[in-house]
C-alpha positions as CSV (number, residue, x, y, z in Angstrom):
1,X,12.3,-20.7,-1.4
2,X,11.7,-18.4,1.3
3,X,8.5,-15.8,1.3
4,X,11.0,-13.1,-0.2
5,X,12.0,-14.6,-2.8
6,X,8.6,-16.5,-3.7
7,X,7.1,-12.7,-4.4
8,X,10.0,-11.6,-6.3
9,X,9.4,-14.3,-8.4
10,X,5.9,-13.1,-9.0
11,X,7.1,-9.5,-9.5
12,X,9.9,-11.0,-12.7
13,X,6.9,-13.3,-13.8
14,X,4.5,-10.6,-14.1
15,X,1.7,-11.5,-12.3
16,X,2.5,-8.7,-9.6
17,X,2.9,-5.6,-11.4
18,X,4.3,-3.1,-8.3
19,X,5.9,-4.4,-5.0
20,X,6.7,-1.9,-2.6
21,X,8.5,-3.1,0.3
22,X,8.2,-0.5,3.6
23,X,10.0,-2.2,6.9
24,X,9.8,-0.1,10.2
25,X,12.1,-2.1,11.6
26,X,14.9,-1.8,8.9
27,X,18.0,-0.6,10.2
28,X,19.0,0.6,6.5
29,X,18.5,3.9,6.7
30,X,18.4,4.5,3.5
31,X,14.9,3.7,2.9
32,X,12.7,6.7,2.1
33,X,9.3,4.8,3.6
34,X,9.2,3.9,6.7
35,X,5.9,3.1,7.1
36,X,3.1,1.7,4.3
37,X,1.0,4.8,5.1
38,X,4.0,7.1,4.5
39,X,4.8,5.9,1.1
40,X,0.6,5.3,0.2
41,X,0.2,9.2,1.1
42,X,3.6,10.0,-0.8
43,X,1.9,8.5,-3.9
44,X,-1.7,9.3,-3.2
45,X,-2.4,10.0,-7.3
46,X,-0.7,6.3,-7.9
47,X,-2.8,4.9,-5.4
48,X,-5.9,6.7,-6.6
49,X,-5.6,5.9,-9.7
50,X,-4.7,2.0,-9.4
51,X,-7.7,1.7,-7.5
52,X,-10.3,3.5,-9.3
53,X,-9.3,3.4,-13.1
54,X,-8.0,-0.1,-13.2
55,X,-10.7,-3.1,-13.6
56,X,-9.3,-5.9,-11.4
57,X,-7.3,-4.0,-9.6
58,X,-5.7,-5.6,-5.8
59,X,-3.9,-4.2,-3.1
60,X,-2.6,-6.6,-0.9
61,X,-0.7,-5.2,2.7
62,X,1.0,-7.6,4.8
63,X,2.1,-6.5,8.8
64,X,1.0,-5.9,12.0
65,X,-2.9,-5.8,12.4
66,X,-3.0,-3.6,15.7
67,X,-1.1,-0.4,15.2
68,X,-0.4,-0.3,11.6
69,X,-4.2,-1.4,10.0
70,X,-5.9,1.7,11.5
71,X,-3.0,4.5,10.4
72,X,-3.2,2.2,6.4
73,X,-7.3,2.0,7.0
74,X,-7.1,6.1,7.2
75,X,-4.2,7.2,4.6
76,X,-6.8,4.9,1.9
77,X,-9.7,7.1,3.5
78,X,-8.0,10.5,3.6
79,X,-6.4,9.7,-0.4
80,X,-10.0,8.9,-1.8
81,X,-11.4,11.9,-0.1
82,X,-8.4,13.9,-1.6
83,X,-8.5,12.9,-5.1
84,X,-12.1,12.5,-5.6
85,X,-13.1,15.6,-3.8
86,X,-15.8,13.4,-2.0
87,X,-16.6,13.0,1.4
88,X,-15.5,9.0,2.1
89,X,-16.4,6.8,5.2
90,X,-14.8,3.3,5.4
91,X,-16.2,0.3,7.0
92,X,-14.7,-2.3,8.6
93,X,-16.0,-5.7,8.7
């Protein structure tokens, strides 16, 4: 069983309850997101939401730590700011 189909079998189990897959380096172009940021800003309510109105909630993001963890790290800061209407730094550790 390869990674793929290991989560999809988490996803029809029902212990993941939302996969979104995003790949930059798809060549179906068919796929609206690009990127993780684009489709976390697209659904900044959703991803509001889950995270503050949810006990136990988890957001897990799997890819490339240089470019793409700074653009994810600021959508999350700029949606939190947006939808609580509160200024919001984020730390790193």
């Amino acid at each position: 069983m390869n990674f793929s189909d290991e989560i999809e079998t988490y996803v029809h189990l029902g212990i993941i309850n939302r996969l979104v897959v995003c790949e930059s380096l798809s060549t179906n172009s068919s796929s609206k997101h690009k990127y993780v940021q684009d489709w976390l800003q697209s659904n900044g309510q959703l991803v509001y939401d889950f995270m503050f109105n949810n006990d136990n909630s988890r957001i897990y993001v799997c890819g490339d730590a240089k470019g793409m963890s700074k653009d994810v790290w600021q959508t999350f800061s700029t949606i939190i700011q947006q939808y609580s209407g509160n200024l919001i730094i984020l730390y790193r550790y």
